[in-house]
FINUTOR-214269 format. One record per residue (C-alpha): residue in one letter; chain; x, y, z. Coordinates in Angstrom, 2 decimals, padded with zeros to 5 digits, always signed. Layout:
<tivos>
<tivo><residuo>A</residuo><cadena>A</cadena><c1>X</c1><c2>Y</c2><c3>Z</c3></tivo>
...
</tivos>
This chain:
<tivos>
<tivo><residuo>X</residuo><cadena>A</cadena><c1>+096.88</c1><c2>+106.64</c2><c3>+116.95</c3></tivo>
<tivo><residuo>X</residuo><cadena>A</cadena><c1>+096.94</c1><c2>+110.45</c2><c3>+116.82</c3></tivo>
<tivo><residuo>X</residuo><cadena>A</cadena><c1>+097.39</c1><c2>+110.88</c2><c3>+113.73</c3></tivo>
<tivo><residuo>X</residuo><cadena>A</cadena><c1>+095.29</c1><c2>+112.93</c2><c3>+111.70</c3></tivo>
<tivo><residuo>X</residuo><cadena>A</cadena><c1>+094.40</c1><c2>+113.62</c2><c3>+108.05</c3></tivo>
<tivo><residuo>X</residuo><cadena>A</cadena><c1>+097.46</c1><c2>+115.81</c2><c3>+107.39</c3></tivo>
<tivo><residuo>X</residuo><cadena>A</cadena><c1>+099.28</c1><c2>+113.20</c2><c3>+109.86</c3></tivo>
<tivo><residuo>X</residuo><cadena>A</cadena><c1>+098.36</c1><c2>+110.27</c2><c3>+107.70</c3></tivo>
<tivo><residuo>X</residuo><cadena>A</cadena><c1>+098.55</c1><c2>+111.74</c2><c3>+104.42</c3></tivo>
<tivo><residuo>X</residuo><cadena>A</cadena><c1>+102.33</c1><c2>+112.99</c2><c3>+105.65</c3></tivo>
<tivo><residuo>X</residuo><cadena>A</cadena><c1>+102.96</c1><c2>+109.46</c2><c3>+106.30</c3></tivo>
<tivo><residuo>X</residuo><cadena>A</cadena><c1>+102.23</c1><c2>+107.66</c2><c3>+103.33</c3></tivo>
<tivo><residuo>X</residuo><cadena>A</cadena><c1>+103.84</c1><c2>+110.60</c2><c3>+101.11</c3></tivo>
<tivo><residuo>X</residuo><cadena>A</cadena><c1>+107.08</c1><c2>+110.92</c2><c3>+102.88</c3></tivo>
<tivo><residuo>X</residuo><cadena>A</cadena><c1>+107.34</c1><c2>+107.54</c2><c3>+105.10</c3></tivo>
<tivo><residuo>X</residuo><cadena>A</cadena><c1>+105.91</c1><c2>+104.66</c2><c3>+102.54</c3></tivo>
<tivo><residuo>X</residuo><cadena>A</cadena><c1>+106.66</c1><c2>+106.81</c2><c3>+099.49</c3></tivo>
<tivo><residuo>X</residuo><cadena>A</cadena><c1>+103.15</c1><c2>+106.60</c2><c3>+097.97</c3></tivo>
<tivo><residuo>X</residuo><cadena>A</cadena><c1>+100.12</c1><c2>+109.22</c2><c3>+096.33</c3></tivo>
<tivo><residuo>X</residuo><cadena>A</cadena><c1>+097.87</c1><c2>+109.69</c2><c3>+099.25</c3></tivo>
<tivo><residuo>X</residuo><cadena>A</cadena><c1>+095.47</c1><c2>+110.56</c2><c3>+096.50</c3></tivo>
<tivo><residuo>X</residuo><cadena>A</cadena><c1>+095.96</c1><c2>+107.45</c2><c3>+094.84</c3></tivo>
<tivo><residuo>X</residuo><cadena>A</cadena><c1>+092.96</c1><c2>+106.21</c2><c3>+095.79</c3></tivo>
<tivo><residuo>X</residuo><cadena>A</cadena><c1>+094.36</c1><c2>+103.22</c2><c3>+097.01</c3></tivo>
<tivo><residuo>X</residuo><cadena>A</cadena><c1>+093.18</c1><c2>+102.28</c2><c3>+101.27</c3></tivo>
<tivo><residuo>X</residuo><cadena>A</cadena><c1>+096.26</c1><c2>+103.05</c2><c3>+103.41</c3></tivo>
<tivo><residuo>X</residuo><cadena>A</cadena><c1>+095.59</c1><c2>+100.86</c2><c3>+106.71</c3></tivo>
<tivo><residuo>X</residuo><cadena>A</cadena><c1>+096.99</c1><c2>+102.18</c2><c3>+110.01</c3></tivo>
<tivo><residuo>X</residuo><cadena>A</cadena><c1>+097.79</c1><c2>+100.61</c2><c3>+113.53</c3></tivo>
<tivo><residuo>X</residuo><cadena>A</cadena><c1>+098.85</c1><c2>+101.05</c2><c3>+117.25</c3></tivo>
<tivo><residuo>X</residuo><cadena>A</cadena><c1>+101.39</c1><c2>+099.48</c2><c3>+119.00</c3></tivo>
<tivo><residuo>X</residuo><cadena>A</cadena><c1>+098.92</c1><c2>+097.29</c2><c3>+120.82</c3></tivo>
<tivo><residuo>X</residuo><cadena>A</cadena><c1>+096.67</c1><c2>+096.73</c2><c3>+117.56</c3></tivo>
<tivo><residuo>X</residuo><cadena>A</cadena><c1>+093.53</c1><c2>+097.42</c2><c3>+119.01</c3></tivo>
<tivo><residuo>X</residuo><cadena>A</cadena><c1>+092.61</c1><c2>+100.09</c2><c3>+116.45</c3></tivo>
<tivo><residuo>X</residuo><cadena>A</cadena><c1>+092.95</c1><c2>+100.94</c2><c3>+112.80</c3></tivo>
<tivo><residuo>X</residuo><cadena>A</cadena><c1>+092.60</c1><c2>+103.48</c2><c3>+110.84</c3></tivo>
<tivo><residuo>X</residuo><cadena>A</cadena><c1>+091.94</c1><c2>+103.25</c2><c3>+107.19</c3></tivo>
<tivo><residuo>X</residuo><cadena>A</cadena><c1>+092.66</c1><c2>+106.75</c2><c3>+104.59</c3></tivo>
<tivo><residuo>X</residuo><cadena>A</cadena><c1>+091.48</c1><c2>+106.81</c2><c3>+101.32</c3></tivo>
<tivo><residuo>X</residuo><cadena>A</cadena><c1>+091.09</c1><c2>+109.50</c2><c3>+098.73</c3></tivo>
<tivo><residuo>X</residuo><cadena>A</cadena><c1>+087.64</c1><c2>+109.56</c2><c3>+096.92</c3></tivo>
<tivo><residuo>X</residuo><cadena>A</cadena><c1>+089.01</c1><c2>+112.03</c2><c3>+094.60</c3></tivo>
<tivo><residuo>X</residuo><cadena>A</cadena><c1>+086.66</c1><c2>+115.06</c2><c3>+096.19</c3></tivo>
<tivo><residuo>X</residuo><cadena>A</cadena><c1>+089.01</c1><c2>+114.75</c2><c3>+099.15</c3></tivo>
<tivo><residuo>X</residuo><cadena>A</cadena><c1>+090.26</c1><c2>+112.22</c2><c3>+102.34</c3></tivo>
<tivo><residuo>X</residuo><cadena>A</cadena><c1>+088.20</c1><c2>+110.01</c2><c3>+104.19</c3></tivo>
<tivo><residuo>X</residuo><cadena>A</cadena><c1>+089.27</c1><c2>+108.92</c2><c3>+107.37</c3></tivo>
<tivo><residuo>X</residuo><cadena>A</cadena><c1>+087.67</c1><c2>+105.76</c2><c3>+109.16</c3></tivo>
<tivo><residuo>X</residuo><cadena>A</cadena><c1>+088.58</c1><c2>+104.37</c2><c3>+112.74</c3></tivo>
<tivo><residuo>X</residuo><cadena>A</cadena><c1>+087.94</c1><c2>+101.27</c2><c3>+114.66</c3></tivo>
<tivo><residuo>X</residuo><cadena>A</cadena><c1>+088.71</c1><c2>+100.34</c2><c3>+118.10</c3></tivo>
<tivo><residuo>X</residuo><cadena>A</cadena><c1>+088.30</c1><c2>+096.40</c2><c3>+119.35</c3></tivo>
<tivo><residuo>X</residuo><cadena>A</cadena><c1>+086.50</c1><c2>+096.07</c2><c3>+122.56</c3></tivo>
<tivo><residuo>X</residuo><cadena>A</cadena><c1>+088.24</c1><c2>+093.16</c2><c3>+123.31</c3></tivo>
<tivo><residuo>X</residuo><cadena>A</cadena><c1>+090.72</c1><c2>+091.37</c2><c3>+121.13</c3></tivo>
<tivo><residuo>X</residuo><cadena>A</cadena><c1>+093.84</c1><c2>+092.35</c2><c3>+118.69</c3></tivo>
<tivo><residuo>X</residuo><cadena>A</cadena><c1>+093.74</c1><c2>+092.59</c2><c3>+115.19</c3></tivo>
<tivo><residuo>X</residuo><cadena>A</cadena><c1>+096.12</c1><c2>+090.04</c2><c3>+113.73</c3></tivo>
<tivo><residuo>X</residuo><cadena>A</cadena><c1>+098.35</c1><c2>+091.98</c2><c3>+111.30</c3></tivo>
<tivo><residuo>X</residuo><cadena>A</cadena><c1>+100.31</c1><c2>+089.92</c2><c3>+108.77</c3></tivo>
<tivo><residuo>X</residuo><cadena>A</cadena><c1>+103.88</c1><c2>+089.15</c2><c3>+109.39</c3></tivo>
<tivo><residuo>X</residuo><cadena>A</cadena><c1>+105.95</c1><c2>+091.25</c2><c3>+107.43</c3></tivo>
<tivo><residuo>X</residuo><cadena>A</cadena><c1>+110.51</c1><c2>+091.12</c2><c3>+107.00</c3></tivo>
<tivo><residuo>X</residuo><cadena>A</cadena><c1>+112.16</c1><c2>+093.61</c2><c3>+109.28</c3></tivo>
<tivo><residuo>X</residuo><cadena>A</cadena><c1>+113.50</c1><c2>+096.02</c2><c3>+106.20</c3></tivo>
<tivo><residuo>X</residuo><cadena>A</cadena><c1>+110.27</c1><c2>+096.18</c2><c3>+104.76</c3></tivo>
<tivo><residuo>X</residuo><cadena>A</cadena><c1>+107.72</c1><c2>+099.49</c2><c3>+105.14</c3></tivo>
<tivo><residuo>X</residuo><cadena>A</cadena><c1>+104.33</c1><c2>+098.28</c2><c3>+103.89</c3></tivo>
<tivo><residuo>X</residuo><cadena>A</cadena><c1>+102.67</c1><c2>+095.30</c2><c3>+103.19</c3></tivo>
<tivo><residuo>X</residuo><cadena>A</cadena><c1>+100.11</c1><c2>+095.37</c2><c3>+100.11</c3></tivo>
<tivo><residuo>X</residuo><cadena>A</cadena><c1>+096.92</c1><c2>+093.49</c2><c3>+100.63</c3></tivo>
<tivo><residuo>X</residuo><cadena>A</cadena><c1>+094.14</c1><c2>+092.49</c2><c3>+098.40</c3></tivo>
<tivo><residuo>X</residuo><cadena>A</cadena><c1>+090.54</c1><c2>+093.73</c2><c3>+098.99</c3></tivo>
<tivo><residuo>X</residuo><cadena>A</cadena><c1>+089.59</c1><c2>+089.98</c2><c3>+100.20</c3></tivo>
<tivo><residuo>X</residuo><cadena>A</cadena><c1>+092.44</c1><c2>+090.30</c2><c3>+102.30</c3></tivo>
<tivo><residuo>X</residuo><cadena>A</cadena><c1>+091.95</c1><c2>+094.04</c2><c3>+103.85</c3></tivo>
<tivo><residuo>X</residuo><cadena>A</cadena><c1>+087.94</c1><c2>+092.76</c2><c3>+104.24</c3></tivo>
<tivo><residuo>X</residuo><cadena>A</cadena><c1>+089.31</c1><c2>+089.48</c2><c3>+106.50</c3></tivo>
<tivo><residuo>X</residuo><cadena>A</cadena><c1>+091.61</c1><c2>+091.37</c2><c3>+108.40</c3></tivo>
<tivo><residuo>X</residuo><cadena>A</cadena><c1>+089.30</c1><c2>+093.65</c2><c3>+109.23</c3></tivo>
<tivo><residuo>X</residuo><cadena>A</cadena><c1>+086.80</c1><c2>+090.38</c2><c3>+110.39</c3></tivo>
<tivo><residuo>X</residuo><cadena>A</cadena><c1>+088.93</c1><c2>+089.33</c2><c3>+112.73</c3></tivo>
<tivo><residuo>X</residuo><cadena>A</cadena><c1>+090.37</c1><c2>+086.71</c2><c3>+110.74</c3></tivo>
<tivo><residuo>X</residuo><cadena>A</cadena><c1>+094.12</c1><c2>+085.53</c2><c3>+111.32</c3></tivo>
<tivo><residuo>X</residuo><cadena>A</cadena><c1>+095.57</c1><c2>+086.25</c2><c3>+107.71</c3></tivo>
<tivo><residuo>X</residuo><cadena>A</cadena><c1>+098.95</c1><c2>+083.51</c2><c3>+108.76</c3></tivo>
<tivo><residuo>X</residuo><cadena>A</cadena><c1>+096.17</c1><c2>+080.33</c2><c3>+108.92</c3></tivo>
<tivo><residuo>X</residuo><cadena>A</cadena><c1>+094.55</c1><c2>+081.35</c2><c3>+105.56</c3></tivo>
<tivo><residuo>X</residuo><cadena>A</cadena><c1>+095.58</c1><c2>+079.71</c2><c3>+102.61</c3></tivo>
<tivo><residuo>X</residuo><cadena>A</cadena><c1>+095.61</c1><c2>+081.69</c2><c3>+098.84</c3></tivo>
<tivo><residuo>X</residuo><cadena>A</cadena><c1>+094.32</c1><c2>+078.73</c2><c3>+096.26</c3></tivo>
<tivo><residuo>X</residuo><cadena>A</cadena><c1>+095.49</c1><c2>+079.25</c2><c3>+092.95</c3></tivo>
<tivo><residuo>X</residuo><cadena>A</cadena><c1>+093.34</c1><c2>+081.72</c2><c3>+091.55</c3></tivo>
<tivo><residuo>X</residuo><cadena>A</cadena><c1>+093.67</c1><c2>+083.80</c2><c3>+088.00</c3></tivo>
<tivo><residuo>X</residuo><cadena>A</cadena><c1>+093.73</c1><c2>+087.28</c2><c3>+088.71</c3></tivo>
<tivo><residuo>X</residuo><cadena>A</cadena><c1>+094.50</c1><c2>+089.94</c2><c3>+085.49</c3></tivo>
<tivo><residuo>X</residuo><cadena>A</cadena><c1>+097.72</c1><c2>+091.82</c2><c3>+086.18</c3></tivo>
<tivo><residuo>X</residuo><cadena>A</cadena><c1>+097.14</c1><c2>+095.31</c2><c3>+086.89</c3></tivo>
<tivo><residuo>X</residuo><cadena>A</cadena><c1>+097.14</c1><c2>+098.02</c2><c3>+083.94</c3></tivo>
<tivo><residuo>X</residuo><cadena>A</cadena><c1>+099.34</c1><c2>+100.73</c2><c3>+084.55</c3></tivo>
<tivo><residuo>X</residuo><cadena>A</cadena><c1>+098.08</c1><c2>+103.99</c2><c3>+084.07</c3></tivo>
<tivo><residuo>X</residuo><cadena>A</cadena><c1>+099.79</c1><c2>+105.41</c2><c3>+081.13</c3></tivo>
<tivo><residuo>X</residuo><cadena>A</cadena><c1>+098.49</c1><c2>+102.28</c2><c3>+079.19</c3></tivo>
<tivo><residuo>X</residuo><cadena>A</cadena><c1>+094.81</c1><c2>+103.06</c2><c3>+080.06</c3></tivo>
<tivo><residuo>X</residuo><cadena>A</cadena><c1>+095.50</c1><c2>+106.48</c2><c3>+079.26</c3></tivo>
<tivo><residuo>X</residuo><cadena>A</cadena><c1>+096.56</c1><c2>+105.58</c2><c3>+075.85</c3></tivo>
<tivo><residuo>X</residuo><cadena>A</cadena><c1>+093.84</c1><c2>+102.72</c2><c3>+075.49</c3></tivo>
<tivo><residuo>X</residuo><cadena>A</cadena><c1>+091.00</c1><c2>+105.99</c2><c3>+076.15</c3></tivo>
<tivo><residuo>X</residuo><cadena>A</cadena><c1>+092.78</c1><c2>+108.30</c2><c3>+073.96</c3></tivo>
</tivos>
């Protein structure tokens, strides 16, 4: 866990293939998953936040071999984050609004 801001933001452009200035949270690990670190833009620039467990491991969810990221909801960044194992929680059928894609809110403001 190195990695800096240009370190992170190099590794969600050219190794997950995202915006770092998204504004979505990219979440970050070691090997041992002790610590995180979370990068967001806030659209003035990067914020950077760390966390190291005293004790403990930070259960990350189980993801397929072939697969780079794993996309997690806000309740589910927030449990992970509390220590909570996210393979013994259960998602309940819940209604949640798709997302709107940007060039339709663009024309929705226009």
């Amino acid at each position: 866990m190195r990695k800096n801001f240009n370190g992170l933001y190099g590794l969600v452009r050219d190794h997950l293939g995202c915006d770092p200035e998204s504004g979505h949270v990219f979440v970050f690990t070691n090997a041992r998953r002790n610590r995180l670190k979370l990068l967001v833009y806030d659209g003035s620039g990067l914020w950077v936040c760390a966390k190291k467990l005293d004790g403990g491991r930070f259960r990350w969810p189980q993801r397929d071999s072939g697969v780079k990221k794993i996309v997690l909801s806000h309740e589910e960044l927030a449990l992970l984050l509390g220590g909570i194992d996210l393979a013994q929680t259960e998602r309940r059928k819940w209604y949640r609004k798709p997302p709107v894609e940007a060039s339709e809110e663009s024309l929705k403001t226009a």
